[in-house]
C-alpha positions as CSV (number, residue, x, y, z in Angstrom):
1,X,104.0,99.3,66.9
2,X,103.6,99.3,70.5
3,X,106.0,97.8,73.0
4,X,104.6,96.2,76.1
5,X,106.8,95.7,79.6
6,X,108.1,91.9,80.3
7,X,108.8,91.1,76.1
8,X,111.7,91.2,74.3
9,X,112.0,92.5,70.5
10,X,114.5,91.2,68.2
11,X,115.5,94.1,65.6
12,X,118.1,94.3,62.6
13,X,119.7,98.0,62.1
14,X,122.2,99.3,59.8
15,X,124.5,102.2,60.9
16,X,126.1,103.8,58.0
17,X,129.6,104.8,59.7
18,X,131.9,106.4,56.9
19,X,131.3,104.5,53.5
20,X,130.4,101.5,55.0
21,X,127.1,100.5,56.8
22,X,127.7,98.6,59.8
23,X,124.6,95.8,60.6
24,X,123.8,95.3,64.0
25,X,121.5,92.5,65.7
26,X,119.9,93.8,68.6
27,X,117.6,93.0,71.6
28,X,115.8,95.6,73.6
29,X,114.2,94.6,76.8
30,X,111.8,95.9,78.1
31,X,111.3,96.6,82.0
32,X,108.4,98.8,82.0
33,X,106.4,101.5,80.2
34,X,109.6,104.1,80.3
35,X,112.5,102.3,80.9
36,X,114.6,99.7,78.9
37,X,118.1,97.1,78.6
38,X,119.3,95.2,76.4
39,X,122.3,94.5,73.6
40,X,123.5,94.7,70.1
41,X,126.3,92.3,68.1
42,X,127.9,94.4,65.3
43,X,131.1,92.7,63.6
44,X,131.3,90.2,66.5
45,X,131.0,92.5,69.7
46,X,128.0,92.2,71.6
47,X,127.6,95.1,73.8
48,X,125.1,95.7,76.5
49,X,123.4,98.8,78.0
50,X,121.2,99.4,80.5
51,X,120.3,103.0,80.3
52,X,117.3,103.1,77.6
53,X,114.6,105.5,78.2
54,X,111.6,106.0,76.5
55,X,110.0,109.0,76.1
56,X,107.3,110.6,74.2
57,X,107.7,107.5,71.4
58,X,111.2,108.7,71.5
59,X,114.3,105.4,72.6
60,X,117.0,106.5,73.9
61,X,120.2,105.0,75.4
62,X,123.8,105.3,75.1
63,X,127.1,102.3,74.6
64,X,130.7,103.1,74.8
65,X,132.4,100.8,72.5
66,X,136.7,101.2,72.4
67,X,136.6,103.9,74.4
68,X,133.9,106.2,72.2
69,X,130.6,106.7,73.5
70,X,127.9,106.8,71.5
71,X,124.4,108.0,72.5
72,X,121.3,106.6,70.5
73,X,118.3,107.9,70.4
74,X,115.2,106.0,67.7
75,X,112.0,105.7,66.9
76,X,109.4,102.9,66.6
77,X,107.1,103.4,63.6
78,X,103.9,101.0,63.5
79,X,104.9,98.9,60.9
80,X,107.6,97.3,63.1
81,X,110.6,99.7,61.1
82,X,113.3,101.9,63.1
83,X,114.6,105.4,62.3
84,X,116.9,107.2,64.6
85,X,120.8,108.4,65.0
86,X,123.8,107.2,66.7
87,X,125.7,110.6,67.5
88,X,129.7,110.2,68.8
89,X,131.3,112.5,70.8
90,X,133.0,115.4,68.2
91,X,130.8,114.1,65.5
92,X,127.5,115.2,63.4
93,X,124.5,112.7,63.7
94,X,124.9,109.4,62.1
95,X,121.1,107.7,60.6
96,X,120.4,104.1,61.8
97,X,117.5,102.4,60.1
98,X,116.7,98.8,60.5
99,X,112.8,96.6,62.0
100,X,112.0,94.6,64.4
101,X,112.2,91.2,63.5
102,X,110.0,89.6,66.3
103,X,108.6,90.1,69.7
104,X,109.0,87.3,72.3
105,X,107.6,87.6,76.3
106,X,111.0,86.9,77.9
């Protein structure tokens, strides 16, 4: 899947933190062919970024959520799924998995 600058994409990824996997809604926005925004909801929270990057298929960005910082970095595989990490400060990789759920020109 390809993403194209002025649309937004609607995506549904689980974060396995611990025993339990976390779900989070997200929108990714994006501005241009290597630069992104957006925000996620997970257990209520809806935090925004605005430092995604992408490069060499590669999307990365980084939230700080009570006080820990977490830096993401994903991939896009053309069937619309997702496959990256989330990696904490002090902390081995954790996999994130989830698909975009729908494109829409914002």
């Amino acid at each position: 899947m390809t993403v194209k600058p002025g649309y937004n994409y609607y995506c549904d990824i689980s974060v396995k933190y611990g025993l339990v996997p976390v779900k989070i809604s997200a929108v990714i926005r994006v501005d241009s062919e290597t630069s992104f925004h957006g925000e996620g909801t997970a257990m209520g929270k809806t935090i925004g970024f605005k430092n995604g990057v992408i490069k060499d298929g590669r999307y990365c960005f980084s939230v700080t959520a009570k006080g820990m910082r977490a830096a993401i970095e994903a991939s896009l595989n053309p069937d619309g799924s997702i496959a990256g990490t989330a990696t904490l400060a002090g902390s081995k990789p954790i996999p994130c998995k989830g698909n975009v759920t729908r494109e829409e020109k914002a």
